[in-house]
C-alpha positions as CSV (number, residue, x, y, z in Angstrom):
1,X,13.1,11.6,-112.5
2,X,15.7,13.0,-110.3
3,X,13.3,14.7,-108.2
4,X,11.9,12.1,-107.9
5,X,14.9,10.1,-106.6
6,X,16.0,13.0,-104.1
7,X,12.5,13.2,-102.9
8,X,12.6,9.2,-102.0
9,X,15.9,9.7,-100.4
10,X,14.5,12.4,-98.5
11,X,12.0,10.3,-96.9
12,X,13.9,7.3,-96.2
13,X,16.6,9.6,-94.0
14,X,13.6,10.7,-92.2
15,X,12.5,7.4,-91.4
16,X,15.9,6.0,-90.3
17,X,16.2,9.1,-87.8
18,X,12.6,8.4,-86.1
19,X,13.6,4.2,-86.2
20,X,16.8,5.4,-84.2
21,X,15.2,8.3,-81.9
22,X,12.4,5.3,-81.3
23,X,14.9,2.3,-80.7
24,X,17.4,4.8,-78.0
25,X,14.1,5.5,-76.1
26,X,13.3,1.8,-75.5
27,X,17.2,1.2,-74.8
28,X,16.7,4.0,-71.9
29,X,13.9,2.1,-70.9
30,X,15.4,-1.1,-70.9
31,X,18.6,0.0,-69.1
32,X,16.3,2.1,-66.3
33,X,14.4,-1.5,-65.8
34,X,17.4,-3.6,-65.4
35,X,19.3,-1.1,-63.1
36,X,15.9,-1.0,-60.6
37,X,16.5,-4.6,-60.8
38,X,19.9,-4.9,-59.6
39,X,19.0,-2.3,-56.7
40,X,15.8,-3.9,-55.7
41,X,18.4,-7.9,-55.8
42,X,20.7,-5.9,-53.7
43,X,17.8,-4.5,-51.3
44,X,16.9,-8.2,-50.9
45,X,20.7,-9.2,-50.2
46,X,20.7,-6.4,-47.8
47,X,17.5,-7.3,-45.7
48,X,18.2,-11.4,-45.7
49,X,21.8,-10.7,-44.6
50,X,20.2,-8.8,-41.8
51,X,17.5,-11.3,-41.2
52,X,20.6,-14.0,-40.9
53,X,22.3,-11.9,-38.6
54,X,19.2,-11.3,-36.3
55,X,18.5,-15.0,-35.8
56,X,22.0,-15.3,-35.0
57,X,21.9,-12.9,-32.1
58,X,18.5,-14.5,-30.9
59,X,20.9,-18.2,-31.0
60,X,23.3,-16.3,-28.5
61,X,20.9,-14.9,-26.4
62,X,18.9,-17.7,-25.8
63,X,22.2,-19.8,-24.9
64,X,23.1,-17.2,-22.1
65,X,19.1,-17.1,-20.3
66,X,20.8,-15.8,-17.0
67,X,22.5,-12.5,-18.3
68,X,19.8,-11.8,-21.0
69,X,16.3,-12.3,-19.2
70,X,17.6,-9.2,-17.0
71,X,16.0,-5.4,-17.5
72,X,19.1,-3.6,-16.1
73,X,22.4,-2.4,-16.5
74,X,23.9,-5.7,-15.9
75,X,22.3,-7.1,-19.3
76,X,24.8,-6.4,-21.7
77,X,22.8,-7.2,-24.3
78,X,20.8,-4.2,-24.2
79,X,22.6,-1.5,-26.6
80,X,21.5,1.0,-28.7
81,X,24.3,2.9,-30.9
82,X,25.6,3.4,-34.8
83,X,27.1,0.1,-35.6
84,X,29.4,1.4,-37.4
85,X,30.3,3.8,-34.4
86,X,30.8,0.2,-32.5
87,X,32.8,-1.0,-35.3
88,X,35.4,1.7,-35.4
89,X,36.2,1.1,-31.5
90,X,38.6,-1.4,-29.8
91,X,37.4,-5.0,-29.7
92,X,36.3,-6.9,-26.6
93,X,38.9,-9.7,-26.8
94,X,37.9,-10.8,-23.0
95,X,36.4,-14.2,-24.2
96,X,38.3,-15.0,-27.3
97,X,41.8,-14.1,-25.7
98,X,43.8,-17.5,-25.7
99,X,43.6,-18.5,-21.7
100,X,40.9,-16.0,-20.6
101,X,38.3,-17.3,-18.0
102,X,34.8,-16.1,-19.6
103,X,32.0,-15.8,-17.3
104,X,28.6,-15.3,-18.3
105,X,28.5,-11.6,-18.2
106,X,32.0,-11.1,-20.5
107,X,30.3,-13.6,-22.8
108,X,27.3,-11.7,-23.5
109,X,29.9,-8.5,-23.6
110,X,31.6,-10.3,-25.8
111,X,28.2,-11.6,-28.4
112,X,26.8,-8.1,-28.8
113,X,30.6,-6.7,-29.6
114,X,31.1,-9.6,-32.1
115,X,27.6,-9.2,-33.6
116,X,27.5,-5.6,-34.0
117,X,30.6,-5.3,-35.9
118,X,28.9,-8.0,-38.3
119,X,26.6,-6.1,-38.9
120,X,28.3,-2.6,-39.8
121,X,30.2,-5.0,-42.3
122,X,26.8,-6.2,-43.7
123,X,24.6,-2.9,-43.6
124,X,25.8,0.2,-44.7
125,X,25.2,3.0,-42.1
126,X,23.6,0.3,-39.8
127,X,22.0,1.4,-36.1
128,X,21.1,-1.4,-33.9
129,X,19.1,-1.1,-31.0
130,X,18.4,-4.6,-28.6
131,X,15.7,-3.9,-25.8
132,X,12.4,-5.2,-24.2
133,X,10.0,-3.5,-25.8
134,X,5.9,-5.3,-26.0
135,X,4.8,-2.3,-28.8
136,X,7.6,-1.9,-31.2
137,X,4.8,-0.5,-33.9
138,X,4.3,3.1,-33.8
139,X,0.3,2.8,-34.9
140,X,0.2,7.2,-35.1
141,X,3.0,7.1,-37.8
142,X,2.6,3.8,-39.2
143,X,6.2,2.6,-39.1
144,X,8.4,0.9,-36.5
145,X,9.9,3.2,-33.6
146,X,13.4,3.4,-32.6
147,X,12.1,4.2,-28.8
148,X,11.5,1.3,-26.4
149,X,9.2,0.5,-23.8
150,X,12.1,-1.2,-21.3
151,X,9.3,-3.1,-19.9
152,X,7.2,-6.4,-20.8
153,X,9.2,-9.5,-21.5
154,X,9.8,-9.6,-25.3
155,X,13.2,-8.4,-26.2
156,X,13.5,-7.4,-29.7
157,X,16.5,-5.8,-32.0
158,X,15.7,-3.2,-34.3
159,X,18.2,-2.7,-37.4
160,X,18.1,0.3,-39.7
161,X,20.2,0.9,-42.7
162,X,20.8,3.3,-45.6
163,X,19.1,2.0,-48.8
164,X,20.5,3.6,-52.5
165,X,16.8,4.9,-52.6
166,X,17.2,7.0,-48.8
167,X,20.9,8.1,-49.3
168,X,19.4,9.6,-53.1
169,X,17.1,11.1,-51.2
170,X,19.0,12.6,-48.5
171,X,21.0,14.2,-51.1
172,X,18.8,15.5,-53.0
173,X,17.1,17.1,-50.4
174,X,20.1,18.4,-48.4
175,X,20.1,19.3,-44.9
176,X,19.5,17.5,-41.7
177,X,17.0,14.8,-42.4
178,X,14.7,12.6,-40.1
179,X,16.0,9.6,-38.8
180,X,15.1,6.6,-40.7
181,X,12.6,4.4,-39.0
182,X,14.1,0.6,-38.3
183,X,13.8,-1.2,-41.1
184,X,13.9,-4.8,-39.2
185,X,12.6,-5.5,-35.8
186,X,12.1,-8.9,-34.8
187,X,11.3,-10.5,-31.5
188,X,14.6,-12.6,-29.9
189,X,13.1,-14.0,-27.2
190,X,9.5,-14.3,-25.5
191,X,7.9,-15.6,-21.9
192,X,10.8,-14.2,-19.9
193,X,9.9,-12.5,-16.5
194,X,11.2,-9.3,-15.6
195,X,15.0,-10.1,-14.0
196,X,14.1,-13.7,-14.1
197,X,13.7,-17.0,-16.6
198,X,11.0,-18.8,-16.2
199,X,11.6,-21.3,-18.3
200,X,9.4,-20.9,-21.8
């Protein structure tokens, strides 16, 4: 009889260590799932914030047609740099100064300064890039390319930004990496002629 009992106990210790080895491995599983949700929720935040800010440079550029439709140097629209880069140097206070006269150029100076700062608040390790560019899809490496054309009349702005997923990677990895591709290009303004509005 006591063998007997020992031998139950036994068993039921055995069956209480696989009912907790079993329950931790679906608590793993369940934490894993709910912390690729909250990345993927903030991946989404990420992207819409940049979406928002996109549009917003598109409203500026659109209300300043006579600085913007141009291809050269005089467009000040037209950067390409680390926004966080941007960030970190002195502001452009030329149109926001109390009593300063604010022509057409210091405006659009003035936008892209504004905007970019925006966005290194809003996108960790943000690059911007703003040019006219009619193939922004690299076909060969089927992704989005940083270079431009400088021709054609669609001027787009290309965002790119570290994701949890790339700077895991990057570490992991070590060493110098590849650039990231842009990770949001979207067109700002179409139908205008080289150094010229025409009106559409």
């Amino acid at each position: 009889m006591t063998t007997t009992r020992r031998s139950g106990a036994g068993f039921s210790l055995v069956e209480v260590l696989v009912s907790v080895a079993v329950l931790s491995i679906g608590l793993l599983g369940a934490i894993g799932m709910l912390l690729a949700a909250v990345r993927a929720g903030k991946e989404a935040a990420t992207f819409n914030a940049a979406v928002g800010l996109v549009r917003d440079l598109s409203e500026k550029v659109r209300m300043n047609p006579g600085v913007a439709a141009g291809h050269g140097a005089a467009n000040t629209y037209l950067v390409d740099r680390s926004a966080e880069g941007a960030a970190a140097s002195p502001a452009i206070g030329g149109c926001a100064a109390p009593g300063a006269t604010c022509d057409a150029a210091s405006l659009a100076a003035w936008d892209i300064d504004e905007w970019t700062r925006r966005v290194a608040k809003a996108l960790p390790g943000a690059r911007v890039r703003v040019c006219f560019d009619d193939k922004p899809w690299n076909a060969a490496a089927g992704e989005y390319d940083w270079m431009c054309s400088q021709t054609g009349r669609n001027m787009v702005a290309k965002i790119g930004w570290a994701s949890h997923a790339d700077t895991l990677s990057i570490k992991q990895k070590g060493g110098p990496q590849r650039e990231l591709p842009p990770r949001l290009v979207m067109q700002l303004v179409s139908g205008w002629a080289q150094d010229g509005h025409d009106g559409s």
